[in-house]
C-alpha positions in Angstrom: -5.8 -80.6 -7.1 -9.7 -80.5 -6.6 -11.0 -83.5 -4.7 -14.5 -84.1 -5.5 -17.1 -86.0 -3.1 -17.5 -89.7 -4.5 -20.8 -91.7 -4.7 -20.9 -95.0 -4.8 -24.4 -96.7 -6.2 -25.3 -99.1 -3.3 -29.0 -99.1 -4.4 -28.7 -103.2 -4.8 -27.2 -103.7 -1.5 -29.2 -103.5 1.6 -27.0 -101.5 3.9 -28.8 -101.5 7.4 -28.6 -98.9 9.8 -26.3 -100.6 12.1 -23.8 -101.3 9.2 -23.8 -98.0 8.1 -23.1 -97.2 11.5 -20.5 -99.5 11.6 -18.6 -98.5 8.4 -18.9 -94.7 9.8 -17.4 -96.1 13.1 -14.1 -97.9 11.3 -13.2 -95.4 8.6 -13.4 -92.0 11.3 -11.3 -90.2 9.1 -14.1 -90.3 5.9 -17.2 -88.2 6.4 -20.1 -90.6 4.7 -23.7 -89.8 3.9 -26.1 -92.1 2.4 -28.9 -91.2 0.3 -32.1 -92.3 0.4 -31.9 -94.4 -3.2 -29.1 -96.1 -1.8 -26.3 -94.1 -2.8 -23.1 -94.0 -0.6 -21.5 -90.4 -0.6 -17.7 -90.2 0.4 -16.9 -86.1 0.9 -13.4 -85.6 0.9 -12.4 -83.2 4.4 -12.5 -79.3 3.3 -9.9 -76.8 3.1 -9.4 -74.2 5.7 -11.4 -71.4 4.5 -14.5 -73.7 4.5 -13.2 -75.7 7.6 -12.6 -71.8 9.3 -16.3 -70.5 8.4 -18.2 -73.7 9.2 -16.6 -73.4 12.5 -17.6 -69.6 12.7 -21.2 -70.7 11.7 -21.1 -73.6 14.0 -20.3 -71.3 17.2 -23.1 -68.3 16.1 -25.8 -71.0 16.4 -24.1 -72.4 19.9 -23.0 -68.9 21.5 -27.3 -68.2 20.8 -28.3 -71.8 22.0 -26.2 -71.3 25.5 -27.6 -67.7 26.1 -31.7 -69.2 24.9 -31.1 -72.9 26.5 -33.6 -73.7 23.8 -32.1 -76.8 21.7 -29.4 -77.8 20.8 -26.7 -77.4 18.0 -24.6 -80.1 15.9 -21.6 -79.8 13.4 -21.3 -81.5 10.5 -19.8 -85.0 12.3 -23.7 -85.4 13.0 -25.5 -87.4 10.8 -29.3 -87.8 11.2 -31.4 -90.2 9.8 -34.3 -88.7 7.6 -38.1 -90.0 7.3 -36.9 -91.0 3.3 -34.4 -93.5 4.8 -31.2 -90.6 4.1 -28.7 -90.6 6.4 -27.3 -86.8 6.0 -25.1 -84.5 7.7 -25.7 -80.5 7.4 -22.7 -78.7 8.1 -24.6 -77.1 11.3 -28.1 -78.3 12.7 -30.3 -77.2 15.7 -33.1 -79.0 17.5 -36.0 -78.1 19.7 -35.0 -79.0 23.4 -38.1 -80.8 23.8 -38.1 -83.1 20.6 -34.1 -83.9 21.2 -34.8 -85.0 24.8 -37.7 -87.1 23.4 -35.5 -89.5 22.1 -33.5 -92.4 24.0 -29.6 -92.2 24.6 -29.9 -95.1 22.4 -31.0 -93.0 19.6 -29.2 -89.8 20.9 -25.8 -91.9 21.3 -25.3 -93.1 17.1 -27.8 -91.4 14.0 -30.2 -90.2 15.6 -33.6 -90.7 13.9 -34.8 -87.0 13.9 -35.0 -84.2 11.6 -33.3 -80.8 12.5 -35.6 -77.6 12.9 -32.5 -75.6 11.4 -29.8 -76.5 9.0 -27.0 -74.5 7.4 -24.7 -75.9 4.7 -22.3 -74.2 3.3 -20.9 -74.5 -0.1 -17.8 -75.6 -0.7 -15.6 -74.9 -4.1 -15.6 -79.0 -4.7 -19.8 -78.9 -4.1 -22.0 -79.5 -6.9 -25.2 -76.9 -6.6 -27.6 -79.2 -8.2 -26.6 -81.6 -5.5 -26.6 -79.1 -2.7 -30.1 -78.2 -4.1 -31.1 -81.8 -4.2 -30.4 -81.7 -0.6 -32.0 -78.8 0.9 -35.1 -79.7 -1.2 -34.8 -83.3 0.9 -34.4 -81.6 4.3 -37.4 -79.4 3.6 -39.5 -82.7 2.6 -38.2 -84.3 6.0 -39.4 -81.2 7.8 -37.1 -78.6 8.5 -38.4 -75.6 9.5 -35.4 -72.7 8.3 -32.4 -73.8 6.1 -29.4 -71.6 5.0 -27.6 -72.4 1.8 -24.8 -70.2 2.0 -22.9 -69.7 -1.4 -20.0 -68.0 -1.2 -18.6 -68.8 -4.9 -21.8 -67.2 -6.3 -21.9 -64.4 -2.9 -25.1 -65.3 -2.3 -27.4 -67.4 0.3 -30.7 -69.3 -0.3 -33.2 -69.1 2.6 -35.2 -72.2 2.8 -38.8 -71.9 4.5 -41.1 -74.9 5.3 -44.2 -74.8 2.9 -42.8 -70.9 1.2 -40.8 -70.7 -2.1 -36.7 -70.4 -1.7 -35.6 -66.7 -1.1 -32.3 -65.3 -2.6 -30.2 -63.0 -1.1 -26.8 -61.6 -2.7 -23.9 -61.0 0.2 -23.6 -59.0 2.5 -26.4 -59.5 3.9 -28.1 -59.9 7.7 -29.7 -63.6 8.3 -32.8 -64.3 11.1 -33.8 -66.9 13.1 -36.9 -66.1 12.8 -39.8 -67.9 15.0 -37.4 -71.4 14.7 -34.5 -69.5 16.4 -36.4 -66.3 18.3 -33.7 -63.6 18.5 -30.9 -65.2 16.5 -29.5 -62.9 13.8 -26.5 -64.1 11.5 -24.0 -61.0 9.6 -22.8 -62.3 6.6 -20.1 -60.2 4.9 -18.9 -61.3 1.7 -17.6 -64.3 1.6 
C-alpha cells in the first residue's frame, strides 16, 4: 500500500506561527509543512530506500561543511519559514555561516525565519512532480541560490539556479556546488 502526503485546506483558518509550532511540537511522529495559501501538508515517513539516500545526501553536504566550516547543513526535520508565509522542509538545506549566526537562538531554536542558500529534495515514489515543481519554483522565489531535485523514478535531476532556466540532467551524472558550495561535488549513480 502507497501512502500519499495529505493536504488539508486551512486557508480560512488563521494558523499562527506559534500554533503551527505547537501542533509540529505534539504530533513528533508527523512531518507537517504548511503552504503559503494556507494549506496544511501531512507527508507520511518514507521507505528505506528514500529514508537510506536522504541520509547519504544529508552526510555529503555535512562531511563538505565540517572540512569548509562554511555554514551549516539541515535534514528534513528542519522546517524554515519562507518570505511567502510557507513553512517548508527540504529534505537537506545549507546556510551561509554568517546569515545563520545572524539570527537569535530564539529564531535558531523553533522555524527559523530564513531561507536556505542550498536545498535538495529528493523524490519519493508517493511524491507528486507538479507538487515537487511547485516547490522548487517557491524556494527559488524565496531566494535560494542552487536547488537539486533529484528524480530517481524518472533517473534524472533538475538543477535549480537563482535568476537561470532549470537544467536537466539524466543519471549518472556528477553534481557541483558551484560558487554557493566552493568545492563540493556530488556522484550520483543511478538511482
Amino acid at each position: 500500500m502507497v501512502i500519499t502526503p495529505f493536504q488539508l485546506n486551512l486557508n480560512t483558518v488563521d494558523l499562527s506561527d506559534e500554533q503551527f509550532y505547537q501542533l509540529c511540537q505534539k504530533n513528533q511522529d508527523l512531518q507537517f509543512e504548511l503552504t503559503s495559501t494556507g494549506e496544511l501538508i501531512i507527508m507520511p515517513p518514507v521507505g528505506g530506500e528514500s529514508g537510506n539516500r536522504e541520509a547519504d545526501l544529508i552526510t555529503d553536504v555535512n562531511i563538505w561543511n565540517r572540512q569548509t566550516k562554511l555554514g551549516y547543513t539541515f535534514s528534513s526535520s528542519t522546517i524554515f519559514k519562507l518570505p511567502n508565509g510557507a513553512k517548508r522542509s527540504p529534505d537537506a538545506a545549507w546556510i551561509k555561516k554568517e546569515r545563520w549566526e545572524a539570527l537569535t537562538p530564539e529564531q535558531k531554536r523553533k522555524f527559523p525565519p530564513i531561507v536556505p542558500d542550498f536545498v535538495i529534495e529528493l523524490r519519493s515514489a508517493t511524491d507528486n512532480l507538479e507538487t515537487l515543481h511547485s516547490k522548487m519554483q517557491e524556494y527559488m522565489d524565496a531566494g535560494v541560490k542552487l536547488a537539486w531535485l533529484i528524480n530517481p523514478q524518472q533517473q534524472q535531476v533538475e538543477i535549480y539556479r537563482l535568476g537561470k532556466d532549470v537544467e536537466l540532467r539524466s543519471l549518472p551524472t556528477e553534481l557541483l556546488g558551484e560558487d554557493i558550495l566552493p568545492g563540493f561535488s556530488l556522484s550520483l549513480d543511478c538511482y
